[in-house]
N, C-alpha and C positions, 0 to 999 in steps of 0.2 A: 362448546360443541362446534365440530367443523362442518365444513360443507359436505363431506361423505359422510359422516354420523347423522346431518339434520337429515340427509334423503334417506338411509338407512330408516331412519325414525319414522318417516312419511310412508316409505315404502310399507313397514310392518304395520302401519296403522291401518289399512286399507285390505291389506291380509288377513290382520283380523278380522274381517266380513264374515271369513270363514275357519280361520284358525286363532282358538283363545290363545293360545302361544303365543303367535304373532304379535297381538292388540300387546300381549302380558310384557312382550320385549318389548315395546312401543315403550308403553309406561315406564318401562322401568328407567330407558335412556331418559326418559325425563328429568325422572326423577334424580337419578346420578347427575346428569348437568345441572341441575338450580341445588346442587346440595343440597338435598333432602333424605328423610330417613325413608319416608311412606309414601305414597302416592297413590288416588283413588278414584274411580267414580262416585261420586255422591248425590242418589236422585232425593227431592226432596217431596215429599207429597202434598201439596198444596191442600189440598182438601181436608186431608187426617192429622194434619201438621205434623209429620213425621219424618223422619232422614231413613235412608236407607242407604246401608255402606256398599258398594262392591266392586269387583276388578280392584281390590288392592293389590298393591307394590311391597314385598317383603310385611303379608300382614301376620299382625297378635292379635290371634283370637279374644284374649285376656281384655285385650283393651276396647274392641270394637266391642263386646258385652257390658264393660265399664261405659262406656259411652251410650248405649243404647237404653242401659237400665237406670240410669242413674243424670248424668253429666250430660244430653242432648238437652234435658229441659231448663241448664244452666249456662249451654253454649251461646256467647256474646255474639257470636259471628250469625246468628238466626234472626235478629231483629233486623240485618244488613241485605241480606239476599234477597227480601221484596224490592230492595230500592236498586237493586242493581241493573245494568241494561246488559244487555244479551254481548257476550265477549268482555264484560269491564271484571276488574280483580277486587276482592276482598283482600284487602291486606291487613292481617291485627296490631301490628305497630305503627301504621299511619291511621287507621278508624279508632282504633282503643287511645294508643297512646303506651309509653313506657309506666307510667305511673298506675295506671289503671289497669293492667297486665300484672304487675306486680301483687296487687290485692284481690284481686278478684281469682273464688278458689278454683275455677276450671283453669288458672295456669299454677296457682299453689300446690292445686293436689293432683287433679287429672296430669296435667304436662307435666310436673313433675314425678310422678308416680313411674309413668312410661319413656322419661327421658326426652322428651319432647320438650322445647323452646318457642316455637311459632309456627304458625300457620299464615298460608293465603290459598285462595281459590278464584276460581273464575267460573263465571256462568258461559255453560257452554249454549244451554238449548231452555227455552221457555215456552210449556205446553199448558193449555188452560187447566190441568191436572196436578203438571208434575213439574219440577226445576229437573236439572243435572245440571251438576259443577265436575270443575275438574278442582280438590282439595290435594295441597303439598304440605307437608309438616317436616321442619328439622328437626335434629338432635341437637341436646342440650351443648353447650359449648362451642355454639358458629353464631356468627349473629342474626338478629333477626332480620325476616324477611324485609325486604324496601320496594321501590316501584320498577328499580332499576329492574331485579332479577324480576319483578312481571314482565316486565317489555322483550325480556330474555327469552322469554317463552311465547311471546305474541305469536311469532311465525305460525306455533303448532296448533292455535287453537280452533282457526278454520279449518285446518285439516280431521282435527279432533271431531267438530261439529259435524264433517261430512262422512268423516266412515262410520260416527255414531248411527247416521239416520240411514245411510246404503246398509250398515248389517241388520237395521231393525227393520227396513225394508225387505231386505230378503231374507229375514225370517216370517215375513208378514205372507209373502211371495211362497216361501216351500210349505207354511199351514196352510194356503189356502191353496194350492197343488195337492196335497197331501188330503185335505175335503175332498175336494172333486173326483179324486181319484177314485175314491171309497163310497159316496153319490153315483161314481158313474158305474160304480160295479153291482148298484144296487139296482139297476133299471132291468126290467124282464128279458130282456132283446138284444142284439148286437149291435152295437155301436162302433163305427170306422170313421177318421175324417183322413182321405186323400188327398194328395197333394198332383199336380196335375201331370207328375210323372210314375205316379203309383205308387209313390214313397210313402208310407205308413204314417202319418203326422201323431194322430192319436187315437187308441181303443180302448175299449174293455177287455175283460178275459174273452168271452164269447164275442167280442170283436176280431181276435187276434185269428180265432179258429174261421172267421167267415172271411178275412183277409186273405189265407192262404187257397181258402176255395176260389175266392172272386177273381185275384192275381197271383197265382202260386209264384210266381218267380219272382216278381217285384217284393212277395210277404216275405221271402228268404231274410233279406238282409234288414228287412223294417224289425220283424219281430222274431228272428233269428233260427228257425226252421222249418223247412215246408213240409215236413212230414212225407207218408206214403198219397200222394194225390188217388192213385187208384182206390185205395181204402175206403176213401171219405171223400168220392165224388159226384161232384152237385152239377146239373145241366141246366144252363141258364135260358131264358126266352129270346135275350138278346145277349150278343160277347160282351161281359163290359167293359173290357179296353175301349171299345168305341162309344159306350155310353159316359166312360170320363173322359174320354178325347171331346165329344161332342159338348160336356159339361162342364168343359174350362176353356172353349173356345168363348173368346171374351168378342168375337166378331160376333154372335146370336144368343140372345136372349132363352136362356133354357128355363123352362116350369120342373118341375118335382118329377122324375120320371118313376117306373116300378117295373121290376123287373118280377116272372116267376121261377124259380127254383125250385127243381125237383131232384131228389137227395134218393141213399140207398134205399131200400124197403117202402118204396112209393112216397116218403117223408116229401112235406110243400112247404117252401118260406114264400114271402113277400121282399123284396127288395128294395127301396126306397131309397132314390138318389137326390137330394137336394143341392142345387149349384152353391157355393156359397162366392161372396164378392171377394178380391183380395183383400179389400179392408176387415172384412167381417173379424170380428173377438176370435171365433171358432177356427178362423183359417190358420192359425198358428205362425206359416210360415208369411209372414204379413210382405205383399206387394205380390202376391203371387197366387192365381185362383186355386181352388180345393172343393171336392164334395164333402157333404157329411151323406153317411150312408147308413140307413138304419135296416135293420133285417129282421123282422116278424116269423119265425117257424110256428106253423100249427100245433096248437097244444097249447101254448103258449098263453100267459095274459092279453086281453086284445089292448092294441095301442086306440086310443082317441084323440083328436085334434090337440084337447086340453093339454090331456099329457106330454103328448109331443112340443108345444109350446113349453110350457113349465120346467122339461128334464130338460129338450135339447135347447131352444131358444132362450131359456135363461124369464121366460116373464112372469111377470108376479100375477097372483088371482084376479086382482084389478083389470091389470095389463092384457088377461084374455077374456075375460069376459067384455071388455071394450073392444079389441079388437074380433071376435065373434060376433058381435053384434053389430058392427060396420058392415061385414062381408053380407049382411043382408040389403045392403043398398039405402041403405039411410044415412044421412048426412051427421055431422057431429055434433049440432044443435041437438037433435034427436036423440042421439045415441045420450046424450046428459040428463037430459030430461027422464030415459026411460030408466038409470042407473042415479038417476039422482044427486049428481055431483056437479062440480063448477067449471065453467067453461076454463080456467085458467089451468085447473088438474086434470082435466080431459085432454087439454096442448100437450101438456108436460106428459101423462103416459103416453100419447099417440106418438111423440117424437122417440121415447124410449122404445116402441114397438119397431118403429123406425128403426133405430139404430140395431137394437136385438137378432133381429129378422132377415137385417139387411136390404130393407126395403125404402123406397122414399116418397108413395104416393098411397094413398086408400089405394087406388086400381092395382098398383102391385102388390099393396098387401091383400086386396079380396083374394087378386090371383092363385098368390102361393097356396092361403087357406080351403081355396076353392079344388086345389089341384090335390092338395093333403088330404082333403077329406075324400076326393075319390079314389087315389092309391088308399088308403088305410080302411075306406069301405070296402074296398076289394079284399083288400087281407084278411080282415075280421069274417066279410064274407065266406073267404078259400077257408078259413077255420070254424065258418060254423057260430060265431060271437057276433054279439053285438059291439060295437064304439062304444 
């Protein structure tokens, strides 16, 4: 393999993050460079002691069935894979031996059945669950594998390692995009997070429709049309251009602000502007402040502190009833004693509240809590509900 086919090979590896095509040409120049027939991923289950074949290189069905039902609980190369270290090769003619190849029937019957000669694999990744090798197999009539063609292949094997875990990475990444999207469409209220030039970062559907009210020209190109503004327009208590101007000014300290909207047919929402930091999980566009804006209309579910914590801040049951019960002005010794837990998991969620929140002291966190509970009193108030 030359120097533009090995980068060819690298390139396709890393492609496949998101195209099987890609990874499947990766593979396959592999496999054509070491002379080979097959070529595979092989996860192995540590657990259930079981192989599992996949991403093969010119595969037979016939055979990965033969192997699966029959010839894995006699394959030699299983007892080798515990002792292996992370990137070294299984080769069968240097671990077995020619002699012992010869006799033994997974090369009598399996290899020859399929035309197959030899195998060698390498371990690419070892997780406390599961192995993955990368497995090569020739056709009958080349010789068998040696350490030489491993070393042939050394180049690709970190590369192999790293597009493996970037595409199961971002498949880990668009499921749990793909959650949240569908959690966030399930909250009663409108959810927006802006970005400090009125750029649209993230909504819900009933976020999308209160975007175009709050910023109709800025929603054009976020969530791509602004509709009839006269139709479906809402008058606000204050402009909020200058409530996110004033809520990404990183020169002053901003609390939770509320705005009231009044909509056609005398319809009333609640507004709810929360600063968030640039670092905050929520701010999306990370180094760069943003609100989250949540919007209450009457009629509606009423929000309470809890929930607001739990949907938008992300904390766990623990996590608010701990910090609820700080905002009463008691210290953190107290707050365990009255919850019952250990000074050591009392740290641990406080710091997660911490981080959540975007907060870094009790006095900011009583604040925010303090300020939430009287915008969302108010709301539930204009609606008639309790928190």
């Amino acid at each position: 393999m030359n120097e533009d086919e090995m980068h060819e090979t690298i390139r396709a590896l890393y492609q496949g993050i998101f195209d099987a095509d890609a990874w499947q040409r990766s593979l396959a120049a592999l496999c054509q460079s070491s002379g080979s027939m097959h070529a595979a991923l092989v996860v192995r289950d540590t657990v259930r002691d079981r192989v599992l074949v996949n991403q093969v290189v010119n595969p037979v069905p016939e055979e990965v069935a033969a192997y699966r039902d029959y010839y894995e609980a006699v394959d030699p190369a299983i007892p080798f894979a515990s002792q292996l270290a992370v990137g070294n090769w299984y080769i069968d003619s240097r671990e077995l031996g020619e002699q012992a190849m010869r006799s033994l029937p997974f090369y009598g019957e399996f290899f020859r059945q399929f035309g197959m000669s030899s195998l060698m694999a390498c371990l690419i990744e070892r997780q406390p669950h599961y192995e993955v090798f990368l497995s090569l197999q020739r056709p009958q009539g080349r010789a068998r594998y040696s350490p030489e063609d491993a070393r042939a292949l050394d180049w690709a094997i970190p590369h192999v390692r790293h597009a493996i875990a970037l595409r199961d990475r971002t498949r880990q990444v668009s499921t749990l995009a793909h959650v949240s999207a569908e959690l966030l469409e399930r909250l009663p209220f409108a959810v927006i997070i802006f970005a400090e030039d009125g750029k649209v970062l993230l909504a819900n559907r009933a976020g999308e429709a209160w975007a175009r009210r709050l910023l109709p020209v800025a929603a054009v190109g976020a969530v791509g049309a602004a509709g009839n503004p006269k139709a479906d327009e809402w008058r606000l208590s204050r402009p909020f251009p200058d409530v996110l101007r004033a809520a990404c000014d990183p020169a002053v300290v901003q609390p939770a602000q509320a705005l009231r909207a009044t909509g056609p047919g005398g319809r009333e929402a609640q507004v709810v502007v929360l600063p968030l930091p640039a670092a905050h999980h929520l701010a999306v566009d990370w180094q760069h402040p943003a609100v989250l804006v949540a919007v209450h209309e009457a009629g509606t579910p009423a929000m309470g502190i809890g929930g607001v914590l739990r949907e938008l801040y992300g904390l766990t049951p623990a996590e608010i009833r701990l910090a609820m019960l700080l905002t009463t002005g008691i210290g953190l010794p107290e707050a365990c004693e009255q919850l019952g837990i250990r000074r050591e998991t009392s740290r641990t969620q406080l710091k997660s509240i911490f981080t959540k929140t975007g907060t870094g002291t009790q006095a900011q966190l009583a604040h925010l809590l303090t300020r939430l509970g009287v915008v969302l009193g108010a709301a539930n108030a204009a609606s008639g509900e309790q928190p």
